[in-house]
N, C-alpha and C positions, 0 to 999 in steps of 0.2 A: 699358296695355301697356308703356310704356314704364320704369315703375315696374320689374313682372317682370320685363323685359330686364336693368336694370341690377341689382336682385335678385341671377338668375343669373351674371352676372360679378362679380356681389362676392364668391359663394362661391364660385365657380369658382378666382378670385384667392384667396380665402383658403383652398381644399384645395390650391391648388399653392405657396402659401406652406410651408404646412405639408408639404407632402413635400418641401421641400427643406430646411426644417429637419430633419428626420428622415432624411436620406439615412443610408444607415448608413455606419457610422466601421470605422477599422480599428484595431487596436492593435498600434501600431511594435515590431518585434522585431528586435535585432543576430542576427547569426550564431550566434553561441553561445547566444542567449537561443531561435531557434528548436530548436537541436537539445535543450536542456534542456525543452521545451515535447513534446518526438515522445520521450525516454525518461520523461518524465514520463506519457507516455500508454500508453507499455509498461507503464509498474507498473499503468496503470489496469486492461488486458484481464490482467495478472499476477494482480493482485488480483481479477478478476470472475472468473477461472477457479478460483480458488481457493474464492471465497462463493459462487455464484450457486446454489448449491445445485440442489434438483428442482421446484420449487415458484416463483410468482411474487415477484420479487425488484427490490430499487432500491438504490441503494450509491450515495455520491458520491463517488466517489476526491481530488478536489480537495479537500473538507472535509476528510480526511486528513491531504495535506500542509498545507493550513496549521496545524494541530493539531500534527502534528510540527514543519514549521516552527517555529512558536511553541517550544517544547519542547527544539527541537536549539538554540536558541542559549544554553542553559544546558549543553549536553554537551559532553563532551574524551574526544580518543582513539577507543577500538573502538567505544565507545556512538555517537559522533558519526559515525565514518566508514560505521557500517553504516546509519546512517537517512538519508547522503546516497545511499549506492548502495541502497538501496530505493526510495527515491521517484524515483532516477533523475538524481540530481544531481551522483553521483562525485564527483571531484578538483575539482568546481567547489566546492562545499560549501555550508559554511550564508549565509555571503554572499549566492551565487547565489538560492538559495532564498528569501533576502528580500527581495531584488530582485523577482526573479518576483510573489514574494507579494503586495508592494507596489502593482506595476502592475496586476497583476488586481484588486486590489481598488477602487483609485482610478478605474482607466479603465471596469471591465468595465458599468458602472452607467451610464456617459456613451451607451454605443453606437446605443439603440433606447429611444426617447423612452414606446413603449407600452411595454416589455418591463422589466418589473423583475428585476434580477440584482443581488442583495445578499449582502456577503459580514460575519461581524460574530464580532469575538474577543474573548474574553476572560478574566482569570486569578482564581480566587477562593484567598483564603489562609487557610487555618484560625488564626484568634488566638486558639485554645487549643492551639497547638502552640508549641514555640518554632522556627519559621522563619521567615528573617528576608531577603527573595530581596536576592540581587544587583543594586546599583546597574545591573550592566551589562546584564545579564536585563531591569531594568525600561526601562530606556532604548531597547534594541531591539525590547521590544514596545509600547511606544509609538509609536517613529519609523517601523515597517512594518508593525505588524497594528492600528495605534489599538485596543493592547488595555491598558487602564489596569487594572492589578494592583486586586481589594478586599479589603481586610480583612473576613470575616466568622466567627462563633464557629461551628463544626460540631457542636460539644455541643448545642446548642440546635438539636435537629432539626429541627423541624417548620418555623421561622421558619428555617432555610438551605435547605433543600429548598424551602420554595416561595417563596423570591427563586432560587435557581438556574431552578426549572422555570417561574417568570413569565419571567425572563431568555428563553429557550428559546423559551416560548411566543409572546412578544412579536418574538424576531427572526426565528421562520419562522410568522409573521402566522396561528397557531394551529395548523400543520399536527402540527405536537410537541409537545402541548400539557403533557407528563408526561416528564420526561428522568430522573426518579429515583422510586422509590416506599421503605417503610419499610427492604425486602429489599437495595434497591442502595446503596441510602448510604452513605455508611465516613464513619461521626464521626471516624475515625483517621486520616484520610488528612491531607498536608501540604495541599495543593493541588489546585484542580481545573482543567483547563487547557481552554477551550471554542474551538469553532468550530462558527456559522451557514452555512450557506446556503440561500439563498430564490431561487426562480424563477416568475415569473407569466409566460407570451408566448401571446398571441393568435395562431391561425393566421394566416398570410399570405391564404389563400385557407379559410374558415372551412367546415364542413359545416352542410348544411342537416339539423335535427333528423326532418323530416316524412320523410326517406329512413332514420332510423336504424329496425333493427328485429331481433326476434332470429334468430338463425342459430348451425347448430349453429361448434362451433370445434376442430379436428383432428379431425372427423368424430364429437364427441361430444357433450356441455352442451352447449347455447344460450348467448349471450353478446351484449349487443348490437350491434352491428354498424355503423358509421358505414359511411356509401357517398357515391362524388364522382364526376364525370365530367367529362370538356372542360376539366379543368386540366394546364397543361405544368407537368412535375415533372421535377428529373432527377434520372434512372435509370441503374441498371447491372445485369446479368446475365452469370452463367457456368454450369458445370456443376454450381458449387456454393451458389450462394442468387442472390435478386434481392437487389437494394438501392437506395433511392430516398432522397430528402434532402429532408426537408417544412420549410420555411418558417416563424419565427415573424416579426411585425410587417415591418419594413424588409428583412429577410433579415439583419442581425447574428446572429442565433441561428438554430440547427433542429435537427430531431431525424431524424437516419440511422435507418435501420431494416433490417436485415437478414434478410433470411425464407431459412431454407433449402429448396433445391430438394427436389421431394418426393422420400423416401428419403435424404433424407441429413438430419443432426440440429443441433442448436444445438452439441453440442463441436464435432464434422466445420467449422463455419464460423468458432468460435472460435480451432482450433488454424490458421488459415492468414491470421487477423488480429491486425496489434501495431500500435506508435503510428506507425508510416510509411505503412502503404498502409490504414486501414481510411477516412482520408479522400478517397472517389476522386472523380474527375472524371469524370461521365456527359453522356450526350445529354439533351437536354430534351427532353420528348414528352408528347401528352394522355396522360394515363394513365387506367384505371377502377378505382379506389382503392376497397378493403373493408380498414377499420381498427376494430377493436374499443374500446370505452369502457376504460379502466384504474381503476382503484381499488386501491391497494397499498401497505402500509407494511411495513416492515422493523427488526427487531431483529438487528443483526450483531456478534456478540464477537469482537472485535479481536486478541485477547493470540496464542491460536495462529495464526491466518492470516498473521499480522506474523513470525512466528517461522520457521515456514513458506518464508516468503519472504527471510529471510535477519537479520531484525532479533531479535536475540538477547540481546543484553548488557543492554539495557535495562531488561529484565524480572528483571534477576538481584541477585544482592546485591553483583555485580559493577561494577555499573552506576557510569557515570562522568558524575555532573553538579556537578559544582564551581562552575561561575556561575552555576547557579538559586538557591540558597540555601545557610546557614551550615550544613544540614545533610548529612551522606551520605543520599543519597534513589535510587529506582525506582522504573518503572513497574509501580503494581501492577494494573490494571487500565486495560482501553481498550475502549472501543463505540462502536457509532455507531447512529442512530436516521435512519431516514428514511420520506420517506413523496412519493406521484405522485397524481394527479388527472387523469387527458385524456377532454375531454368535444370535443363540436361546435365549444365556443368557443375551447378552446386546451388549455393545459398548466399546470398548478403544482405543484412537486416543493420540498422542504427536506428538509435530513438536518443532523443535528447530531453532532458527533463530541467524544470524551468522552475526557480522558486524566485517570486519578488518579494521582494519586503519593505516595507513603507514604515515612515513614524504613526504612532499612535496621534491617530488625528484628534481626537476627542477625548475628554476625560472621561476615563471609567463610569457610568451612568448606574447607577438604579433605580428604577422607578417605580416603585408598588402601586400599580395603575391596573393591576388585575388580582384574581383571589391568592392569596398568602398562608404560610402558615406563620405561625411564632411564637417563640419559648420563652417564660422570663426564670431564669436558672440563677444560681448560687456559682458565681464562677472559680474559685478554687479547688472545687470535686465534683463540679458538674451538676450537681445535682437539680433536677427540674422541679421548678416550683409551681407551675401553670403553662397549659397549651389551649394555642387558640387556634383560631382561624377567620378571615374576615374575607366574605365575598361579596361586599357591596350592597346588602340588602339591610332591610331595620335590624337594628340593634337590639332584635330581640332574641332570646336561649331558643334554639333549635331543641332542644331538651326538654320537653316537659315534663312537670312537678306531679304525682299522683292524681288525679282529680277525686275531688270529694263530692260521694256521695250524700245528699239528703234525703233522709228517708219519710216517704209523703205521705207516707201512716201516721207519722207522729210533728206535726209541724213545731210542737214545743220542745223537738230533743236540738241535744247541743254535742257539737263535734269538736275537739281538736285541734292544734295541726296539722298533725298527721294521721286522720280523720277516725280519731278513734270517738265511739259517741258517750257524752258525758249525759249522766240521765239526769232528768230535770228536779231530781232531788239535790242536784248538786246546789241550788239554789237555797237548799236549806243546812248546809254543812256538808254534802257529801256527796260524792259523785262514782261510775261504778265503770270499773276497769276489766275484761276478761270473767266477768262473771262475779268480780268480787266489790264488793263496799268500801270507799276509802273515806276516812276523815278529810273535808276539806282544808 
């Protein structure tokens, strides 16, 4: 008996050891580092409003920024200032951005002892091209995304494609297991710029399988159906959805969920959520919880949605990266792959994000082959001296001049330029203005 006794207090002592090594952590943020974390979550519902299409969808807006991150510290100028105000970083810039980058990636791993949150960069460089990256390119993806640049030949298809997609495969623990096939590959490309993310989390409060079962889902297919009872969740409700916040391991992680109220739709709940209020603060309360199983991967092309949202220059022959490498380069292509798992036990999601970059094939073009406007200015103070415009039609003033009247009472009067009428005495030294008489 007394064996048992002491038994139970050992493991007792040793489960409250262990919850208090696991207590969950928080990650320190300044001021400015919070509000770059709430515009950083605007691009996220910017961008999900943009992909999420009709159909079931997974995106990882983080994997993005660090792909851009990575990316912007080889850019200057318009290319650089539009990829920090996309991702939400403004006037802070790419600085900020690897700062950010940094902390999330070092701390976010530490939080939840069961919870894996892994984030993994890295640059592949074609040595059949001649690029040659920037000391200072490599140096900041080292020092903030441990992404150590490799040399690999891209000529040699088969054996770069499957060290890139073991890469892939290896850092979202199979979820992606294929990041390129024969069709996506660009032997051409300079560089390819990568970003992991992996998540495994255990519920907090786990479902029991023997209650899953099927049930129809918007009153149509069956789908199967996780069910819970007697657990406090907290919750929130309006006129326009519910929303509850489910728990993985310690509580560092969870997954919000937002259902809209019947009659109203997923945009309706989308268009009145951004990176400030979609994380609310609710009552705790048993709740009777019906959650379906997910299964869902996603294919999302990157180049127009980024465009879209304001990221332009990049994609152009315009494009300004002078500390990635010795050559003029763009973004010629961007995706991202993801993919979600939620069963009884928990959750596991990965997405990997894909930036290629090719030399600038073509010289910078322009062609005024359509209508224009244009200024001829005084260029020391700017100042305009004439504006045009030309759309291809005669070369005639769009502007017309007063037209002059003739008045058909008097065929012998005389007008002006500017159709003032000169009386016909003007012929004899004089002529008559506003009523009055002048000497010719």
């Amino acid at each position: 008996m007394k064996k048992f006794v002491l038994s139970v207090a050992f493991m007792a002592a040793s489960f409250l050891a262990f919850a208090q090594e696991n207590e969950p952590k928080k990650i320190e943020l300044t001021t400015q580092e919070r509000q770059l974390v709430e515009n950083s979550n605007d691009f996220a519902f910017n961008l999900f409003r943009k992909a999420r299409g009709v159909s079931n969808s997974i995106m990882s807006p983080l994997s993005i920024t660090y792909a851009l991150g990575l990316m912007n510290n080889g850019a200057a100028g318009q290319t650089q200032k539009e990829i920090n105000e996309v991702l939400g970083f403004g006037e802070a810039g790419a600085d900020a951005i690897n700062a950010f980058c940094r902390k999330m990636l070092t701390e976010a791993p530490t939080l939840d002892n069961t919870t894996a949150a892994e984030i993994a960069n890295t640059v592949y460089v074609n040595s059949g091209q001649n690029c040659i990256l920037q000391q200072g390119f490599i140096d900041k993806a080292n020092q903030y995304y441990d992404a150590e640049p490799q040399s690999l030949n891209f000529y040699e298809k088969q054996a770069a494609m499957g060290i890139i997609n073991g890469w892939a495969n290896d850092r979202t623990h199979g979820m992606i297991p294929m990041l390129f096939d024969e069709e996506t590959f660009n032997v051409d490309a300079v560089s390819y710029l990568l970003n992991a993310l992996y998540f495994k989390g255990a519920w907090t409060y786990k479902f029991d399988k023997e209650y899953t079962k099927e049930e129809p889902f918007n009153g149509g297919e069956a789908v199967p159906m996780m069910q819970q009872s007697g657990v406090e969740y907290e919750s929130t409700w309006n006129n326009l959805y519910q929303a509850i916040h489910l728990p993985y391991g310690n509580g560092a992680y969870k997954m919000t969920i937002f259902l809209p109220q019947e009659g109203k739709s997923i945009d309706d709940v989308l268009s009145q959520l951004n990176g400030s209020n979609w994380n609310f603060k609710g009552w705790k309360n048993e709740i009777s919880l019906k959650l379906p199983r997910i299964k869902t991967d996603t294919f999302l092309p990157l180049v127009d949605i980024m465009k879209e949202l304001g990221m332009i220059t990049a994609f152009t022959p315009w494009a300004e990266f002078p500390y990635f490498c010795n050559s003029d380069v763009y973004i010629s292509n961007m995706f991202q792959k993801a993919a979600i798992e939620l069963d009884e036990e928990g959750t596991e999601a990965a997405a990997v994000t894909v930036i290629e970059v090719e030399k600038t094939a073509i010289t910078p073009y322009f062609y005024a082959d359509r209508p224009f406007i244009y200024i001829i200015s005084e260029q020391s103070t700017g100042t305009i001296f004439f504006m045009g415009q030309f759309t291809g039609r005669e070369m005639t003033s769009a502007i017309q001049a007063p037209s002059i009247q003739k008045n058909s009472s008097n065929d012998d009067a005389i007008y002006d330029l500017l159709g003032r009428r000169i009386d016909s005495s003007f012929k004899k030294g004089f002529y008559i203005h506003n009523g009055h008489k002048f000497l010719k």
